[in-house]
N, C-alpha and C positions, 0 to 999 in steps of 0.2 A: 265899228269905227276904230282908227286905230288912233291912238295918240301917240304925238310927240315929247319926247323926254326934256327939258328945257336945259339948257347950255345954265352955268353959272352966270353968264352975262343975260338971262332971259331970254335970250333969240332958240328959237328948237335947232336940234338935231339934226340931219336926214341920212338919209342912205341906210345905212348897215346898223346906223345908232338908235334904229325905231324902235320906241317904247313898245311893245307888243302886246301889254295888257290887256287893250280893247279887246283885241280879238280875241283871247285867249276867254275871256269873261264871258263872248259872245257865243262860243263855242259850248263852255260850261253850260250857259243856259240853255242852249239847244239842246245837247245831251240830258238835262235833267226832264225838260218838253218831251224829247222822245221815250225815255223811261217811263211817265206818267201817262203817258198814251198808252205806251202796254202792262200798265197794269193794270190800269184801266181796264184795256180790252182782256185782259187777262183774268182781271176778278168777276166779268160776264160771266167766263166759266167755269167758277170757282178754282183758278190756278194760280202760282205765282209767276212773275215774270222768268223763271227759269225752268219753271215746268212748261210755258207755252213756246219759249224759245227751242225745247227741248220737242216738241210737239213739229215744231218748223222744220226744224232740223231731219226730223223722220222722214218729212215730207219729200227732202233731197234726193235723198236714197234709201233702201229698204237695208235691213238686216242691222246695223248699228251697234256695237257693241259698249258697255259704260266705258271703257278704254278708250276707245276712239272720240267718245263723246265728251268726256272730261273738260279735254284742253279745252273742246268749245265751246265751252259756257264756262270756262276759268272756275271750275270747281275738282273737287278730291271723286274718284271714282263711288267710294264708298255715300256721298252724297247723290251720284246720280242713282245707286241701287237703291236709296230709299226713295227717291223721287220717282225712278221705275216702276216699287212698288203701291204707289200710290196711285198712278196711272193705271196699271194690271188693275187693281182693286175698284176703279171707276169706270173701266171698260175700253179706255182710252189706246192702250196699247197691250199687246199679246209679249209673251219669253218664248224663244224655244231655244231647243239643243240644236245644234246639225247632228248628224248621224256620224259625219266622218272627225268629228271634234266635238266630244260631249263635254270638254273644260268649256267651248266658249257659251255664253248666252247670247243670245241677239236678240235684239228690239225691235219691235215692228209695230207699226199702226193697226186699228182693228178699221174695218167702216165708220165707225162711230168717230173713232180719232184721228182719222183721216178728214172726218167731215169737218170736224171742227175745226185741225189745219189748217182747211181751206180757207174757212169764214175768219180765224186770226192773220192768216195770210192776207187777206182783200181788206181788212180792215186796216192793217197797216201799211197797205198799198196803197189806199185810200187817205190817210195823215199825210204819206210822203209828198202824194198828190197834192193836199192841202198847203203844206210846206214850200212847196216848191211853186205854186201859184206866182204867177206873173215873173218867172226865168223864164229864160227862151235858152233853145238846147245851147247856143254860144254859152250862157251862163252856168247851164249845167256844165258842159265837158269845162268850161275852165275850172269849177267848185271839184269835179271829179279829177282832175289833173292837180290841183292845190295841196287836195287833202293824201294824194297818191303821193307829192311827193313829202308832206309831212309824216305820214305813216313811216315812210321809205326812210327819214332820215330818226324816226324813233326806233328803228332797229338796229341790234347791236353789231360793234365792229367786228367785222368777218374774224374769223379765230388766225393769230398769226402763226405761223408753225417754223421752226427755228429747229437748227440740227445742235442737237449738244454738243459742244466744246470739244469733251473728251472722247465718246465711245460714237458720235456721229449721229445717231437717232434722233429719230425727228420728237421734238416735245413742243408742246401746248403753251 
């Protein structure tokens, strides 16, 4: 719902001057819904929500390294190696070296963790499903266009680059 902001004479608002609250409230609660769904489905197999995200994630692509994986789960690398190790230690995912780069380690799903993937995968394909009951795809692509362009405008302003005054080099 969105509300209107009310004028000091009482009459609302419109246009540009939308109180935006609502939405923004409705959105929070969505977001906490979908959290709770995968812990939910996440303490089935005794994980936390960023161990089974991390589980997802494998799913994508093979070999993964905590480096790469960090930014995607907005955590410190050093958190994903203990996460990693807890996974190795429950069968969930394998380490190995390459041969031709023994600095990196990579991450890989075992069969077991791979199984499990799948079944956190369909389960939350299954909420989304539930979520989105009685949209018709018009509602989807417009919800998928809304929120593309909300994303698109939480990103930050492209870096401006400026020649210095004196010696001519471009600076930040």
């Amino acid at each position: 719902m969105i509300y209107e902001q009310p004028k000091a004479d009482g009459n609302h608002q419109h246009g540009s001057e939308l109180h935006t609250q609502g939405w923004s409230q409705q959105v929070d609660a969505l977001h906490k819904a979908m959290a709770r769904e995968v812990a939910r489905g996440s303490a089935l197999y005794g994980l936390t929500p960023t161990e089974s995200r991390l589980i997802r994630l494998l799913l994508t692509q093979e070999d993964w390294t905590a480096t790469k994986l960090a930014p995607e789960l907005a955590t410190r690398v050093s958190h994903i190696s203990r996460i990693a190790s807890k996974l190795v230690d429950i069968g969930l995912i394998d380490r190995r070296r390459p041969r031709d780069d023994r600095r990196l380690v990579l991450l890989k799903l075992t069969d077991k963790g791979r199984a499990v993937g799948q079944e956190l995968l369909q389960a939350m394909l299954a909420y989304e499903e539930k979520l989105t009951d009685g949209l018709d795809e018009s509602d989807l692509r417009s919800l998928m266009t809304i929120v593309g362009r909300m994303l698109e405008n939480d990103r930050p302003p492209t870096e401006q680059r400026v020649a210095h005054p004196v010696t001519g080099s471009v600076i930040h």
